[in-house]
C-alpha positions as CSV (number, residue, x, y, z in Angstrom):
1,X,7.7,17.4,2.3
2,X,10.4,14.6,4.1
3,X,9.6,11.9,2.4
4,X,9.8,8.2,4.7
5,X,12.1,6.1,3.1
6,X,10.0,2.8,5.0
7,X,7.1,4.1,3.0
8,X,8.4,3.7,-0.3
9,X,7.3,0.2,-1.4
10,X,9.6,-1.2,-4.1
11,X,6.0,-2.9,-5.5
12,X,4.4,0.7,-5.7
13,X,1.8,0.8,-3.2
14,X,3.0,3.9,-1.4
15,X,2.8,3.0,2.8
16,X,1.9,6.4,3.4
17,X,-1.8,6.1,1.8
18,X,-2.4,2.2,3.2
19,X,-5.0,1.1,5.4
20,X,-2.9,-0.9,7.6
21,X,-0.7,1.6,8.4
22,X,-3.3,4.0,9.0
23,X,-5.3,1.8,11.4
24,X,-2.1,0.6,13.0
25,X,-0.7,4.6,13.5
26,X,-4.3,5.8,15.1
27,X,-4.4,2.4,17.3
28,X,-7.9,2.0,15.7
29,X,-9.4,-1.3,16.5
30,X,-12.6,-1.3,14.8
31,X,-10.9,-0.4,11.8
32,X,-8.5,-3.1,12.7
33,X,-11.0,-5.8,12.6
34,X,-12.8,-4.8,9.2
35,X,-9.2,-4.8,7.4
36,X,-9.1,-8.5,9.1
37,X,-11.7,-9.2,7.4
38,X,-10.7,-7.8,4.1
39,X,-7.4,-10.0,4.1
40,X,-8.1,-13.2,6.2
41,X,-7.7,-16.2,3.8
42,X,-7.1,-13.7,0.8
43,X,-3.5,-13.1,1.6
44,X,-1.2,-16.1,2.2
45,X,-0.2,-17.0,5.4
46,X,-3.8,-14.6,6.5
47,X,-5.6,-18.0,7.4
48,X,-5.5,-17.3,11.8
49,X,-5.4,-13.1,11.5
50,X,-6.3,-10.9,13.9
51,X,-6.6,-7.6,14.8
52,X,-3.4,-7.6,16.8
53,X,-1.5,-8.8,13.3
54,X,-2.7,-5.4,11.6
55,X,0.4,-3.5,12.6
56,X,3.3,-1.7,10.5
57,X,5.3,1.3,10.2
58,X,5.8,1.0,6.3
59,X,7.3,-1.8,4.4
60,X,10.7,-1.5,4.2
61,X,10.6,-0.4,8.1
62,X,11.5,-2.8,11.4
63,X,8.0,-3.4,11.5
64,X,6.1,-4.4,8.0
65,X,2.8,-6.0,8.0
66,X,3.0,-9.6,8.1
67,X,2.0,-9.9,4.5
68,X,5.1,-7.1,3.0
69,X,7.8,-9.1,5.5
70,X,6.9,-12.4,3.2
71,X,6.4,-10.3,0.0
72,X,7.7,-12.0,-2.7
73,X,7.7,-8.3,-5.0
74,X,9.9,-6.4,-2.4
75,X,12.6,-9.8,-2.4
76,X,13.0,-9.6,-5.7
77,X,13.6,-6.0,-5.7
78,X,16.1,-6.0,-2.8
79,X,18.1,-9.4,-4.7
80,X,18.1,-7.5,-7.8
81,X,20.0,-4.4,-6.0
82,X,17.0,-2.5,-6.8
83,X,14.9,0.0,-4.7
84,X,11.4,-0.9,-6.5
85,X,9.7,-2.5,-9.6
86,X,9.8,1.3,-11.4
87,X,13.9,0.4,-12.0
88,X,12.9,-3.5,-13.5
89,X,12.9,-3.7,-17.2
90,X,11.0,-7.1,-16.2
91,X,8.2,-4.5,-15.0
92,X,5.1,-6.4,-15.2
93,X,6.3,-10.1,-14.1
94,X,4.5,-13.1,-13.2
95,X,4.7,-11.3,-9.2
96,X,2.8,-8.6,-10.2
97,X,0.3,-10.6,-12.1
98,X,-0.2,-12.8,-9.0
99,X,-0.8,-10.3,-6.4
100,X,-3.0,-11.6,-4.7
101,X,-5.8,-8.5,-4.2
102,X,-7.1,-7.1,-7.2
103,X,-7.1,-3.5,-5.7
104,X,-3.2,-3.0,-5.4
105,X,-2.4,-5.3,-8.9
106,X,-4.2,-2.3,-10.0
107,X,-3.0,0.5,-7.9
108,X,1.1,-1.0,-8.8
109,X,0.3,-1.4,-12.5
110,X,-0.5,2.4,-12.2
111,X,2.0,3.6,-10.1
112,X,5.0,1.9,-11.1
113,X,5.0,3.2,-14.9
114,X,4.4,7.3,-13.1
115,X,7.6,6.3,-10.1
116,X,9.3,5.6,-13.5
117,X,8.6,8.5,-15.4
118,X,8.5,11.2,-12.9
119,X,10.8,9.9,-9.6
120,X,10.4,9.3,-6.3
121,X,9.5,12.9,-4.7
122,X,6.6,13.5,-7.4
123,X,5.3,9.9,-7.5
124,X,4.7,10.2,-3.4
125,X,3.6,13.9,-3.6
126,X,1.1,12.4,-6.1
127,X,0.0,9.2,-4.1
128,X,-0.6,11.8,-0.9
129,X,-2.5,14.1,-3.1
130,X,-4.6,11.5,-4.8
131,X,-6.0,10.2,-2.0
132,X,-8.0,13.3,-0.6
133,X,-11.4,13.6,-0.5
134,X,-12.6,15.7,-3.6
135,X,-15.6,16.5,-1.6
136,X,-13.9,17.7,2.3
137,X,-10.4,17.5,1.7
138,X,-9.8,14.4,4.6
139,X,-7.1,12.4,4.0
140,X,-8.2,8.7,3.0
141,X,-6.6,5.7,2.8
142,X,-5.7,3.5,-0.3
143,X,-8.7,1.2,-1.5
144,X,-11.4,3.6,0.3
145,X,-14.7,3.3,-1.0
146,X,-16.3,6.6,1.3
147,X,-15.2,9.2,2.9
148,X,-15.1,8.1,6.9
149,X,-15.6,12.3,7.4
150,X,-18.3,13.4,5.2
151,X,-19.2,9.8,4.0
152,X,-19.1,11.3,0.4
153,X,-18.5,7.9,-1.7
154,X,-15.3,7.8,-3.9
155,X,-12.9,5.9,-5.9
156,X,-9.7,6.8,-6.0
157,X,-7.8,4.2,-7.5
């Protein structure tokens, strides 16, 4: 497996498995608008979003999600010289305990301890396999609650 280098999210919340990438890469605007919903006035700066603002190509690409070019995780990585939170002896700080959606505090307080102890190529091999259906096999997204394929419930993270 190539492995994106714009996927790899210094706070742990691997691109390849997010909603707004997924929505953005299939162009899917229904799916655009629920994730507006999800994050208007619970992300700062989210107050006026739209469907149009649900676009990226993976955080540390040309073209992050409005929320990951402001992040204040992936600065703090970048001034400290270091390629994500899993290199950080400071690993949990005060950014981590004020994410502001409950779903990926827990999702990085998970991953960032397994980037750590098993690298990069694992720690994304795992991400892509964890978030499969158990029931189909259809690849899901991070923070699913059913399978869009065989509508299957599941929890994943």
């Amino acid at each position: 497996m190539k492995i994106n280098p714009d996927f790899l999210a210094p706070c742990g919340l691997y691109c390849g498995v997010c909603a707004v990438y997924y929505a953005s890469r299939e162009r899917n605007e229904k799916f655009k608008e629920k994730l507006v919903g999800v994050y208007k006035g619970k992300l700062p700066g989210a107050e006026d979003l739209s469907a149009d603002d649900i676009q990226c190509e993976g955080c540390l690409s040309d073209n992050p999600f409005g929320f990951c070019k402001s992040c204040l995780i992936r600065d703090c990585a970048q001034s400290r010289g270091y390629s994500g939170c899993h290199e950080c002896d400071d690993f949990p700080c005060q950014f981590i305990e004020d994410f502001p959606m409950p779903v990926g505090k827990k999702v990085i307080l998970r991953a960032i301890p397994y980037w750590r102890k098993w690298g990069t190529e694992k720690w994304v091999l795992d991400e892509e396999d964890r978030y499969l259906c158990p029931e189909c096999g259809h690849k899901l997204f991070r923070g699913a609650k059913r399978c869009n394929k065989c509508k299957v419930p599941v929890d994943l993270d």
